[in-house]
C-alpha positions as CSV (number, residue, x, y, z in Angstrom):
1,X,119.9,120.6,182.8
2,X,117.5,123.0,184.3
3,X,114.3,122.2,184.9
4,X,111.2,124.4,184.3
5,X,109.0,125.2,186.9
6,X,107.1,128.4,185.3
7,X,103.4,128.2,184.4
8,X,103.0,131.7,183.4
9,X,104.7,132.0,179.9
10,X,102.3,131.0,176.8
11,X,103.8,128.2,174.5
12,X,107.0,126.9,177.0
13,X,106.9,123.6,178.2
14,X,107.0,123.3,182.2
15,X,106.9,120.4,184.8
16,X,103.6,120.4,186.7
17,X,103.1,118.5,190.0
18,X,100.0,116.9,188.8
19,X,99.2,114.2,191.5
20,X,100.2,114.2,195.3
21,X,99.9,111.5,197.3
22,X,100.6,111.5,200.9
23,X,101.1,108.1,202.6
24,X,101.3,107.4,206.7
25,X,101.9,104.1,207.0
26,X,102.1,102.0,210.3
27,X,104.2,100.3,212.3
28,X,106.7,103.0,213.0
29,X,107.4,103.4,208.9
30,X,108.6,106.9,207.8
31,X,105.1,109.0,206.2
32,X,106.1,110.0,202.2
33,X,104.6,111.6,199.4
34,X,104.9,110.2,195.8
35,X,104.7,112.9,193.0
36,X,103.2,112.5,190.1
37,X,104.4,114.7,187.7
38,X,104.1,116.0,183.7
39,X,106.0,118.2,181.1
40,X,102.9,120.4,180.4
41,X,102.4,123.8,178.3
42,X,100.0,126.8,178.9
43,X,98.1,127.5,175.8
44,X,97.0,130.8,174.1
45,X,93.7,130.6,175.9
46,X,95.0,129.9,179.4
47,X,94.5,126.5,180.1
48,X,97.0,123.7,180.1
49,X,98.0,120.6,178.1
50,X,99.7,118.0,179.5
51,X,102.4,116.8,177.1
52,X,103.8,113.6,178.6
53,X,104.4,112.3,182.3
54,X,107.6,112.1,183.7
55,X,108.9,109.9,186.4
56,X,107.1,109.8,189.7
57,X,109.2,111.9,192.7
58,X,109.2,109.9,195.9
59,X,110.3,111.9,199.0
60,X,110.2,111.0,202.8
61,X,109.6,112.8,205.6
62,X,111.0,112.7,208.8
63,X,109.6,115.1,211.1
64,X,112.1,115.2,214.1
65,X,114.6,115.9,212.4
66,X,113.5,117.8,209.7
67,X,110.0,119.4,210.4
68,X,110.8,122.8,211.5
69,X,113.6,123.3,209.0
70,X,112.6,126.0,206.7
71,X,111.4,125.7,203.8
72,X,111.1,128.8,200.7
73,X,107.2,128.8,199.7
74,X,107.0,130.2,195.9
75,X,104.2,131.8,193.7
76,X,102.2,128.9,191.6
77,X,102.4,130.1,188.4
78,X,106.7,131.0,188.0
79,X,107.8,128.9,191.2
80,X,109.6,131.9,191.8
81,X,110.5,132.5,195.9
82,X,107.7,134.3,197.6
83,X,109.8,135.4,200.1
84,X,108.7,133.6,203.1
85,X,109.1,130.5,204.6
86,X,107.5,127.6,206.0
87,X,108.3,123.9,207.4
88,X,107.5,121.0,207.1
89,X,105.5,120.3,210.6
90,X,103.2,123.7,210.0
91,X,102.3,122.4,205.9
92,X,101.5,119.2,207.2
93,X,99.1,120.6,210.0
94,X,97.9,123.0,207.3
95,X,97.2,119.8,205.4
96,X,95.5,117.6,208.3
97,X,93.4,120.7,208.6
98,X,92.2,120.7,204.9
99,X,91.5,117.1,205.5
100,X,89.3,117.3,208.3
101,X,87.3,120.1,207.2
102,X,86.6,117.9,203.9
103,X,85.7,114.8,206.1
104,X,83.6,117.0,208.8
105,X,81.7,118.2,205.9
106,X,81.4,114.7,204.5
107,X,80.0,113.6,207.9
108,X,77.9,116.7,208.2
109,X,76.1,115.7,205.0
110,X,75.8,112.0,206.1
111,X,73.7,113.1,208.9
112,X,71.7,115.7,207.7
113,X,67.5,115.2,207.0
């Protein structure tokens, strides 16, 4: 069975990753993500419906061995292949990154007259 990954066509049912959650555990415990996803279908007017959730994805990630293996990054919408790659080490910094800009604004605001 294939599954569909392609947001862009009106009326087709597609999975969407609608929840990611990153965990880094302690105690020398491998960091994961567990994936939330949906069958969902764009509509006429460009938003989305979700139609039902599927199961929950549950990957693990082991840096050393894996981190700079490559890794195709795709357009949003068709999860067709961009062209380019990535790895796992450089999303993860690009996520750490994302993170501490939210939580430096967060403190920002905290101490702010």
């Amino acid at each position: 069975m294939t599954i569909n990954y392609d947001s862009s066509v009106v009326g087709v049912p597609y999975v969407r990753a609608q929840r990611i959650i990153i965990n880094y555990p302690d105690a020398g415990k491998a960091p994961s993500a567990t994936i939330e996803q949906s069958m969902a279908v764009k509509l006429l007017d460009g938003t989305t419906r979700q139609l039902e959730n599927l199961a929950a994805v549950n990957v693990e990630f082991d840096f050393a061995t894996n981190g700079n293996n490559p890794i195709p990054l795709v357009f949003p919408d068709s999860g067709l292949p961009v062209g380019a790659n990535t790895t796992l080490n450089n999303t993860m910094l690009a996520i750490l990154a994302v993170v501490r800009s939210g939580q430096n604004k967060v403190e920002a605001a905290a101490v702010a007259p």
